[in-house]
Each structure stands twice: as structure tokens, then as C-alpha cells.
One Martini backbone bead per residue (centre of mass of N, CA, C, O) as a GRO file, in nm:
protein
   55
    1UNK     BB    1   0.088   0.045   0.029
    2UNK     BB    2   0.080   0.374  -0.092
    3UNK     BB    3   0.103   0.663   0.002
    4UNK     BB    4  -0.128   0.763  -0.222
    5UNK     BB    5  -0.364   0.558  -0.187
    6UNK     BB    6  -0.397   0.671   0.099
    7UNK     BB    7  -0.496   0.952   0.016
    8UNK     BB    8  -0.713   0.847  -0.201
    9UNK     BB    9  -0.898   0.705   0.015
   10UNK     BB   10  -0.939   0.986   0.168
   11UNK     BB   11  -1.063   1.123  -0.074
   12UNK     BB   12  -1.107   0.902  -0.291
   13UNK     BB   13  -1.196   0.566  -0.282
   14UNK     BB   14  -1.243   0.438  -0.568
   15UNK     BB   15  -0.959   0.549  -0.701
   16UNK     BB   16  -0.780   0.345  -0.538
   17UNK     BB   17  -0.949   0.060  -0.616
   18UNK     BB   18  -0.947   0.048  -0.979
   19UNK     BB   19  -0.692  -0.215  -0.964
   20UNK     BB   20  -0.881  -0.442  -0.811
   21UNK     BB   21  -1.157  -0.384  -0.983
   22UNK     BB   22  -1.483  -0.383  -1.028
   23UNK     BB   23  -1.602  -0.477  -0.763
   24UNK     BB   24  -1.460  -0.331  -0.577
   25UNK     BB   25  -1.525  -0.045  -0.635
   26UNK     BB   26  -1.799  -0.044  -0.617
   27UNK     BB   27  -1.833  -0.162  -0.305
   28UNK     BB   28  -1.668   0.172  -0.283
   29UNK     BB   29  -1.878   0.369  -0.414
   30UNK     BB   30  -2.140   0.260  -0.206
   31UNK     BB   31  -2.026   0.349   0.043
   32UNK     BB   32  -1.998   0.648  -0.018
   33UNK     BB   33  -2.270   0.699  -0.106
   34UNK     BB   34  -2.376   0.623   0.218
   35UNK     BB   35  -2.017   0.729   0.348
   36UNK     BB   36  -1.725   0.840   0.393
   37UNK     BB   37  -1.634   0.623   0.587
   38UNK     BB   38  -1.717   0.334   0.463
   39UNK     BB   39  -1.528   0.395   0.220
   40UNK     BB   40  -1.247   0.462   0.359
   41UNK     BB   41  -1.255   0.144   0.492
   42UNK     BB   42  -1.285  -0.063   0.248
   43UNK     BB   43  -1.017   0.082   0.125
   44UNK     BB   44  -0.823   0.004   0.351
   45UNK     BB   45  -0.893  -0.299   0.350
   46UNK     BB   46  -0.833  -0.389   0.052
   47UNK     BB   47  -0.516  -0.253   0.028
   48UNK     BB   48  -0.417  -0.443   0.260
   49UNK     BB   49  -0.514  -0.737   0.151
   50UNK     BB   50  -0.348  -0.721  -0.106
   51UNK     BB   51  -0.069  -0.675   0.018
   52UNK     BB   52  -0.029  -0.964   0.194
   53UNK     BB   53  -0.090  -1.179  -0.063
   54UNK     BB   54   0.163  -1.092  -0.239
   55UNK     BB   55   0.381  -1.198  -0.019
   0.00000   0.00000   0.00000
């Protein structure tokens, strides 16, 4: 998880998680529009989840 995805989680959470596919931005854009914390909250899940995966 860089630094930027980080930044992007925080300021528009879809953005962040676009390289993640489809399912995962829906997802994420779906918890956004019903508040701005449970959609950063869902990106910075993601995106620390596929960061241990690649491991």
C-alpha cells in the first residue's frame, strides 16, 4: 500500500481501489455514496488486504 492509495483512500476511496478490478471500486463506491467514512474504510481494507496476499 503506497503512499498515494493512502492519500486517494482518504480523499475519494474509489480512485484508490480502481487497479483492484470491478467488484472491489463498485463496492467501494456503493459505501461512499452512503458515507464518506464506511467508503474509506472499505478502501483502506482492500487495499491493505491485497498488499499481505501478494506477499
Amino acid at each position: 500500500m503506497s503512499c498515494l492509495q493512502v492519500i486517494l483512500a482518504i480523499i475519494f476511496p474509489p480512485l484508490a481501489v480502481i487497479d483492484r478490478g470491478c467488484g472491489s471500486m463498485l463496492i467501494v463506491f456503493l459505501l461512499t455514496c452512503i458515507g464518506w467514512v464506511p467508503g474509506v474504510i472499505a478502501a483502506l481494507i482492500i487495499l491493505n488486504k491485497n498488499e499481505k496476499n501478494s506477499k
